[in-house]
Every structure is written in C-alpha cells, then in structure tokens.
MARBA-673910 format. One record per atom (N, C-alpha, C): atom name; residue in three letters; x, y, z; residue number from 0. Coordinates in nm, 4 decimals. Layout:
N
(rec "CA" "Ala" (X Y Z) NUM) ...
//
This chain:
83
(rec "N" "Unk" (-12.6586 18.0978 -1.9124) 0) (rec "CA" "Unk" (-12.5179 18.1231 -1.8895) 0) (rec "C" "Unk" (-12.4426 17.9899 -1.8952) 0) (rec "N" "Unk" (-12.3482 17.9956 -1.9704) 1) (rec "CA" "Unk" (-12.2792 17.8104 -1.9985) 1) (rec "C" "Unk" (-12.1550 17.7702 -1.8482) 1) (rec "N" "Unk" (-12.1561 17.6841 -1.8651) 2) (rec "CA" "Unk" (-12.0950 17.6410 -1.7130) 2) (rec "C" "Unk" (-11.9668 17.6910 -1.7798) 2) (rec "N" "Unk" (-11.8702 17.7497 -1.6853) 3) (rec "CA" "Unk" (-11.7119 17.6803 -1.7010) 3) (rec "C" "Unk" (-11.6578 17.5705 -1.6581) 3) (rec "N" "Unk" (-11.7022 17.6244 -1.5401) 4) (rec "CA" "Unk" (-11.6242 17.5008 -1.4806) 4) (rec "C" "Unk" (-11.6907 17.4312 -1.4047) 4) (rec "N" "Unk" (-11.7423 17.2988 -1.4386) 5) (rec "CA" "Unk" (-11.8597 17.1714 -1.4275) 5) (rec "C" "Unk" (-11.7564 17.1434 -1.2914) 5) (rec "N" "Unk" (-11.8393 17.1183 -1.1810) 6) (rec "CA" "Unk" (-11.7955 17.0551 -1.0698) 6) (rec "C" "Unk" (-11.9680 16.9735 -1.0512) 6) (rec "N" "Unk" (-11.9330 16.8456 -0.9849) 7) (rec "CA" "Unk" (-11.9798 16.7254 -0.9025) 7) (rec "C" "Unk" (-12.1073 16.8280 -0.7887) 7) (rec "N" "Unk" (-12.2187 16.8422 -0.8103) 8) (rec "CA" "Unk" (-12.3184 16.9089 -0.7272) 8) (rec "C" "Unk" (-12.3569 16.8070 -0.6498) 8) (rec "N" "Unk" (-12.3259 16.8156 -0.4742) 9) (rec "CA" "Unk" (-12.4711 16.7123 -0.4058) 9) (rec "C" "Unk" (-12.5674 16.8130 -0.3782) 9) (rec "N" "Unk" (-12.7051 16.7236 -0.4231) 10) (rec "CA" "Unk" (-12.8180 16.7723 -0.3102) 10) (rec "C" "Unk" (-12.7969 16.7095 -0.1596) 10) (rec "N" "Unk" (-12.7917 16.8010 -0.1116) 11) (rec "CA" "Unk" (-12.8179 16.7590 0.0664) 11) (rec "C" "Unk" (-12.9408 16.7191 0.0845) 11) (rec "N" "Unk" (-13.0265 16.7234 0.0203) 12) (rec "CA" "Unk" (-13.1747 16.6732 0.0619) 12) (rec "C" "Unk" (-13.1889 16.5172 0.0415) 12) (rec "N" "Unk" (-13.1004 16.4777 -0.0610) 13) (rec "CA" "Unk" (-13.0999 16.3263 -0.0979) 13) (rec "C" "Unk" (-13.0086 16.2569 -0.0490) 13) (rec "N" "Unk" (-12.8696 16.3204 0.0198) 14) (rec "CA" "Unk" (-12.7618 16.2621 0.0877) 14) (rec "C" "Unk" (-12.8312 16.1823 0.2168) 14) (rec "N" "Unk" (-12.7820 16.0853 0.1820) 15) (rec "CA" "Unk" (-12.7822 16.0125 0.3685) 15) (rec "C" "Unk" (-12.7120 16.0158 0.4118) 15) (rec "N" "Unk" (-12.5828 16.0284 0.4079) 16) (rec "CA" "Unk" (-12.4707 16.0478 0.4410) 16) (rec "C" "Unk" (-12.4104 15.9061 0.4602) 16) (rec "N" "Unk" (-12.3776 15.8147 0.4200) 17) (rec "CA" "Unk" (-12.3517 15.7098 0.4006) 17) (rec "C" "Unk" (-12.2092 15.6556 0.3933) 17) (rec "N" "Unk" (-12.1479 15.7533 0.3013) 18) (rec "CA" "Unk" (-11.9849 15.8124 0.2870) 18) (rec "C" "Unk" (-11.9637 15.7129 0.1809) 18) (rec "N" "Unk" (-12.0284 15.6668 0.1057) 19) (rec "CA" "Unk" (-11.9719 15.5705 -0.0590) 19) (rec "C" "Unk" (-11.8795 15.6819 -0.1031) 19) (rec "N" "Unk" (-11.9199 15.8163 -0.1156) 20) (rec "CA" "Unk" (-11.8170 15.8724 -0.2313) 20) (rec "C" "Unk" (-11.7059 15.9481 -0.1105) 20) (rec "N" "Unk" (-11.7140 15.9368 -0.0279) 21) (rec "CA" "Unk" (-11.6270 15.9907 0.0454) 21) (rec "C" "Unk" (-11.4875 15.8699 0.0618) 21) (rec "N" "Unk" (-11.5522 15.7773 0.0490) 22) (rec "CA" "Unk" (-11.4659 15.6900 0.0851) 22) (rec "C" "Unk" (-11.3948 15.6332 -0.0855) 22) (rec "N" "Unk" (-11.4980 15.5850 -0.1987) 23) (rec "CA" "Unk" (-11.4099 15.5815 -0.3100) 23) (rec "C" "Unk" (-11.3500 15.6983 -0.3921) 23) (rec "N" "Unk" (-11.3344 15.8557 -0.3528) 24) (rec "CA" "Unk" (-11.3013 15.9831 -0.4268) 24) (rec "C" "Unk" (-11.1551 15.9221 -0.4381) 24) (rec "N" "Unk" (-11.0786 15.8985 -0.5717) 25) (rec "CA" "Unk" (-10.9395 15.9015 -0.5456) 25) (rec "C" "Unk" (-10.8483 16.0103 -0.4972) 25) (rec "N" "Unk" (-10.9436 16.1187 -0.5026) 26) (rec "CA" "Unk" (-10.8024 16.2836 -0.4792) 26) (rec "C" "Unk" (-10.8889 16.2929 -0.3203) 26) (rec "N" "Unk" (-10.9410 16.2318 -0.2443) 27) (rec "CA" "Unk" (-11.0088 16.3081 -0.1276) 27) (rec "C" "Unk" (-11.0493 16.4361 -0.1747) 27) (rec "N" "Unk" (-11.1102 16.4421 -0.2729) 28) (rec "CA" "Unk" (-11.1824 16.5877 -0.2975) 28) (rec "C" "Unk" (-11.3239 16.5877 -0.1856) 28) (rec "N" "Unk" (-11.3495 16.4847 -0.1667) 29) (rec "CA" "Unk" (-11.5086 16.4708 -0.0971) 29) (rec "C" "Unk" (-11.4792 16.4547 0.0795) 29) (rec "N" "Unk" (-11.5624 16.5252 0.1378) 30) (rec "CA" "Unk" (-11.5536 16.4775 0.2819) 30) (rec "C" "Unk" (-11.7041 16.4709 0.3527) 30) (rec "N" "Unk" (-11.6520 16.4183 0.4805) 31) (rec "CA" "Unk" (-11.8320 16.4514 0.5361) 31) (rec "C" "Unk" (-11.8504 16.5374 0.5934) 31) (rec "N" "Unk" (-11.9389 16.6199 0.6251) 32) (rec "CA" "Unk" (-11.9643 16.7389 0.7327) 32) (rec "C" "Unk" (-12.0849 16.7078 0.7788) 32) (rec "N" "Unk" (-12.0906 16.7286 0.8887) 33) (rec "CA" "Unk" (-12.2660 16.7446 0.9626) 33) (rec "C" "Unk" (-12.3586 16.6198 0.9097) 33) (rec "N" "Unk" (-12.2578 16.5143 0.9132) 34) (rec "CA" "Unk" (-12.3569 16.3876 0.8412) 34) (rec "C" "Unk" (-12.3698 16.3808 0.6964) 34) (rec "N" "Unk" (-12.2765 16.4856 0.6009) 35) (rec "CA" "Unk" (-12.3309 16.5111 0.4582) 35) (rec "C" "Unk" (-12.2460 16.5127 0.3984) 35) (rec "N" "Unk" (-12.2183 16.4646 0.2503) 36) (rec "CA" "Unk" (-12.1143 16.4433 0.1664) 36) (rec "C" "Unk" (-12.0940 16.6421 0.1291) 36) (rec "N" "Unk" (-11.9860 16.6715 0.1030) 37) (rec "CA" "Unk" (-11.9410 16.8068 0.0424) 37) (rec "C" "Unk" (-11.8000 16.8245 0.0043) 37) (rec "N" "Unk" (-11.7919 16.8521 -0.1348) 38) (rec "CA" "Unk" (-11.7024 16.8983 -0.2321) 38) (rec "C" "Unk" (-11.6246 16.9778 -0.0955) 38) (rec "N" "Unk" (-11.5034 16.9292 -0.0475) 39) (rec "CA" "Unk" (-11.4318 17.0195 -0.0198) 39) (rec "C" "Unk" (-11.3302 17.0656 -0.0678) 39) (rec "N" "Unk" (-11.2656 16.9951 -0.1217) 40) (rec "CA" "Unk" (-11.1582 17.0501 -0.2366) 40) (rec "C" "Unk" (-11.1909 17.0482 -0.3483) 40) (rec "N" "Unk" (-11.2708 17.1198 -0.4117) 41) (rec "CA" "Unk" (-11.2995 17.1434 -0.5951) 41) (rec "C" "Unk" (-11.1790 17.1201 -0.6606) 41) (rec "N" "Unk" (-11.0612 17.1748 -0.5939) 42) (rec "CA" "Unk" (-10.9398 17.2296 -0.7262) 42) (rec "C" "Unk" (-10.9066 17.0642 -0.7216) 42) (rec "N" "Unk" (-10.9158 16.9284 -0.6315) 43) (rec "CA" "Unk" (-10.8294 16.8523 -0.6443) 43) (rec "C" "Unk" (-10.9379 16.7119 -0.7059) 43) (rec "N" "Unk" (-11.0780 16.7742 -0.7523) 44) (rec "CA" "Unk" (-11.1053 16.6716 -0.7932) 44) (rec "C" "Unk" (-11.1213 16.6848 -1.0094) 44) (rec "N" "Unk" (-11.1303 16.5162 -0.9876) 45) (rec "CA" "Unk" (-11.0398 16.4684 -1.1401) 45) (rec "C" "Unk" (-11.1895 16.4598 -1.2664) 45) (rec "N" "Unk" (-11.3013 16.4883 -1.1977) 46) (rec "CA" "Unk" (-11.4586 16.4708 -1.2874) 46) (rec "C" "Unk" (-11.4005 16.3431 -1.3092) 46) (rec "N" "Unk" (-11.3486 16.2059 -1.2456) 47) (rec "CA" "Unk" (-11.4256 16.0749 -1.2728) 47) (rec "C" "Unk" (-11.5253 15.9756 -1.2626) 47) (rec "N" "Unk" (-11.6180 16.0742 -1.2522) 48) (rec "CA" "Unk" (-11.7544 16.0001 -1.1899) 48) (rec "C" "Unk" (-11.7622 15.9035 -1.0771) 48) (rec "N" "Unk" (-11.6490 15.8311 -1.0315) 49) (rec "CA" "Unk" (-11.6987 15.7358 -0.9163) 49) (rec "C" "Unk" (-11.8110 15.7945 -0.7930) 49) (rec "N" "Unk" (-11.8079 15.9243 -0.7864) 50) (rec "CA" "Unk" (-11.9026 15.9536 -0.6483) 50) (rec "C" "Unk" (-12.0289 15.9288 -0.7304) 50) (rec "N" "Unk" (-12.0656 15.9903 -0.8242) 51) (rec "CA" "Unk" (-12.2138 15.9716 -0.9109) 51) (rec "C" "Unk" (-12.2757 15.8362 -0.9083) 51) (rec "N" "Unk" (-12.1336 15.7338 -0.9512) 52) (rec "CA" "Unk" (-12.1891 15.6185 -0.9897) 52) (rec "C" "Unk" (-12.2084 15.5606 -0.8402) 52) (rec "N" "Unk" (-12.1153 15.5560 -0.7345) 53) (rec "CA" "Unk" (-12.1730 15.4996 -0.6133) 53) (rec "C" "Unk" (-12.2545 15.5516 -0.5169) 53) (rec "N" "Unk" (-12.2905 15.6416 -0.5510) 54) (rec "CA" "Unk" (-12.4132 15.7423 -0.4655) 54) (rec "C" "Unk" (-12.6292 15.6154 -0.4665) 54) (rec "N" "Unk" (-12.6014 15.5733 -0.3660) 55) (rec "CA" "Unk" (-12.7509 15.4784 -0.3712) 55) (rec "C" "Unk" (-12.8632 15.6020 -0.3837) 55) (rec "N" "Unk" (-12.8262 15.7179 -0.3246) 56) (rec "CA" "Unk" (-12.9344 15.8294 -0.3748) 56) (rec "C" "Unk" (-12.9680 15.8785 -0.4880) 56) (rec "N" "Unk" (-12.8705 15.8859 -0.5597) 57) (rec "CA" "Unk" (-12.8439 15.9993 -0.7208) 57) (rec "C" "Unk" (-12.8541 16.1252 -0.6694) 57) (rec "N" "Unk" (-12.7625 16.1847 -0.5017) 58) (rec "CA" "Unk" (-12.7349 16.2472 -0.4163) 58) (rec "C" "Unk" (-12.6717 16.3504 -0.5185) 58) (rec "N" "Unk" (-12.5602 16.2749 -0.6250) 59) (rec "CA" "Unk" (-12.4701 16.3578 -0.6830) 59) (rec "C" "Unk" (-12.4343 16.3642 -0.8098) 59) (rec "N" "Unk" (-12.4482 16.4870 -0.8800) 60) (rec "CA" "Unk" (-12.4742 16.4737 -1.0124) 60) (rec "C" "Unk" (-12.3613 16.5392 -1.0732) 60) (rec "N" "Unk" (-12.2828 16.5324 -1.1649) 61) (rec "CA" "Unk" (-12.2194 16.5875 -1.2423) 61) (rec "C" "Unk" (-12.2632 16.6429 -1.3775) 61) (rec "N" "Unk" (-12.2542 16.8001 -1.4162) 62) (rec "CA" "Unk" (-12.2857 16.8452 -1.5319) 62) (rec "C" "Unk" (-12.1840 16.8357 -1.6375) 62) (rec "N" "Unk" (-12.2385 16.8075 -1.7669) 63) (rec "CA" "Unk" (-12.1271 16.7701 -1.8593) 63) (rec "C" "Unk" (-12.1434 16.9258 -1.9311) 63) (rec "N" "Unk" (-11.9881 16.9166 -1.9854) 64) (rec "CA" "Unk" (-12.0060 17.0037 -2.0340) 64) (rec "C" "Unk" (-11.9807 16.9925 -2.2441) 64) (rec "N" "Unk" (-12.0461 17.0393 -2.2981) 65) (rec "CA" "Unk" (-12.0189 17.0067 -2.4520) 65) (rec "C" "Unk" (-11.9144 17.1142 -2.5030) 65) (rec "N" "Unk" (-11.8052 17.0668 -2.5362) 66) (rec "CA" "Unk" (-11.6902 17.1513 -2.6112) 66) (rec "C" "Unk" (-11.7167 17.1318 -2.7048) 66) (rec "N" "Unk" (-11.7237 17.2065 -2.8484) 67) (rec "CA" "Unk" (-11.6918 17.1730 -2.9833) 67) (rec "C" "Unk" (-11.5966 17.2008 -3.0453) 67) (rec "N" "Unk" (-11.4895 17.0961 -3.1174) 68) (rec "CA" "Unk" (-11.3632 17.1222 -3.1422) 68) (rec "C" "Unk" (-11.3961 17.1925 -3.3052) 68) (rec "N" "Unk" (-11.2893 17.1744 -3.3741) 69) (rec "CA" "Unk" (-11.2758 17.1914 -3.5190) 69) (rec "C" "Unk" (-11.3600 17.1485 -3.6056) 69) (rec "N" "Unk" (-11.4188 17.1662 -3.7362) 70) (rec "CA" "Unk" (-11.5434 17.1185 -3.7910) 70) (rec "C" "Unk" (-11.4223 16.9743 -3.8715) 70) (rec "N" "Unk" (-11.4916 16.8587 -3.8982) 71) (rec "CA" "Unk" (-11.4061 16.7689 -3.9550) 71) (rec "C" "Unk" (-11.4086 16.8083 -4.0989) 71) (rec "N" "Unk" (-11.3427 16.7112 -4.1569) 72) (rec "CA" "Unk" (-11.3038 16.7310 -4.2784) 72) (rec "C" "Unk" (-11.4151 16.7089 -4.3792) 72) (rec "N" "Unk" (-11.4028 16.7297 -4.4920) 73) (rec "CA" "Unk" (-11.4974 16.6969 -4.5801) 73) (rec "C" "Unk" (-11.5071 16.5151 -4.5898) 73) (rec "N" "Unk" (-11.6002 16.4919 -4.5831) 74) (rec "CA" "Unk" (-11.6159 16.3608 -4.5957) 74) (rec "C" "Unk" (-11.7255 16.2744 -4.7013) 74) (rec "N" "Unk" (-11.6874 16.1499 -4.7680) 75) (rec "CA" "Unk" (-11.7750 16.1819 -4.8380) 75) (rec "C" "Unk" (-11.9502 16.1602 -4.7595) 75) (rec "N" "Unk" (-12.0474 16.1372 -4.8630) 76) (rec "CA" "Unk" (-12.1899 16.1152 -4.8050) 76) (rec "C" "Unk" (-12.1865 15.9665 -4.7598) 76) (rec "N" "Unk" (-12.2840 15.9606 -4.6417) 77) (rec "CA" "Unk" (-12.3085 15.8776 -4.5811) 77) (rec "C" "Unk" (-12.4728 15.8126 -4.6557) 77) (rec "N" "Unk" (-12.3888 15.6577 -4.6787) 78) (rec "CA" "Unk" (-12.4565 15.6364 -4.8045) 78) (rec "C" "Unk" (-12.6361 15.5544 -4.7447) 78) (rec "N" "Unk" (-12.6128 15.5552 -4.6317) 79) (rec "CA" "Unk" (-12.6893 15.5297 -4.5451) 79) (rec "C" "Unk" (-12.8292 15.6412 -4.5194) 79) (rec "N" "Unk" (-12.7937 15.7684 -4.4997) 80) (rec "CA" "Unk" (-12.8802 15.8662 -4.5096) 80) (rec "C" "Unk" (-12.9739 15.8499 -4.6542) 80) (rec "N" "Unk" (-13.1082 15.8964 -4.6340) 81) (rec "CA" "Unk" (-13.1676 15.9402 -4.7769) 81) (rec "C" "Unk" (-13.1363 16.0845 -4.8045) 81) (rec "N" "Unk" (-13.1638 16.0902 -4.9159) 82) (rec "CA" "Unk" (-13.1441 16.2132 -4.9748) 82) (rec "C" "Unk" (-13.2739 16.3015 -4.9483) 82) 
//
C-alpha cells in the first residue's frame, strides 16, 4: 500500500528522550511525553529532516516518498552508454 502522507516515525524503543529534536523542530511539531519524543502536531510539521539528522539514536526516521512527474522530453543518446 504506497504512503500518502510520509510523516517523521519515532521508535520509542530507541528514544532516550534527550529532546535534540524537540528542541531544534522549527514548527514545534515534536514534543516530549513520558520521557519520549512524539509527533504531536503532524499537520504543522514541514518534512525538514532536522529531527532525523539530530537524533544520536536514528530514534527517527522519515519515509520518502517517490513522485513521478511527466516523462522528459526526447533527448538525444547518451553518448556515454554502450549500445
């Protein structure tokens, strides 16, 4: 089933609760509860990775999601490839 809508997952098992992403989230989307980082506002966060990247656990992962736009144009061969 394909994601829609990719939100920021913590495992609680890897949280220490430490508060790195609680404290750099620019929208306060993140708070602590019970010692543990948790998405509390989904609608107000921006997917800019800062919680991922400052997490010392890899507590928190973000799923990407792959859009595919329009096919490009004809182009010629890439003269690099073999045939």
């Amino acid at each position: 089933m394909p994601v829609t809508n990719p939100l920021p997952t913590i495992d609680h098992n890897l949280c220490t609760g430490c508060r790195r992403c609680v404290e750099i989230c620019p929208t306060q989307a993140l708070a602590q509860i019970a010692e543990k980082a948790v998405l509390l506002h989904p609608e107000l966060c921006t997917y800019c990775v800062a919680c991922q990247d400052v997490c010392p656990e890899n507590a928190i992962a973000l799923p990407f999601m792959i859009v595919f736009g329009p096919a490009a144009p004809n182009l010629p061969p890439d003269p690099t490839e073999s045939e």
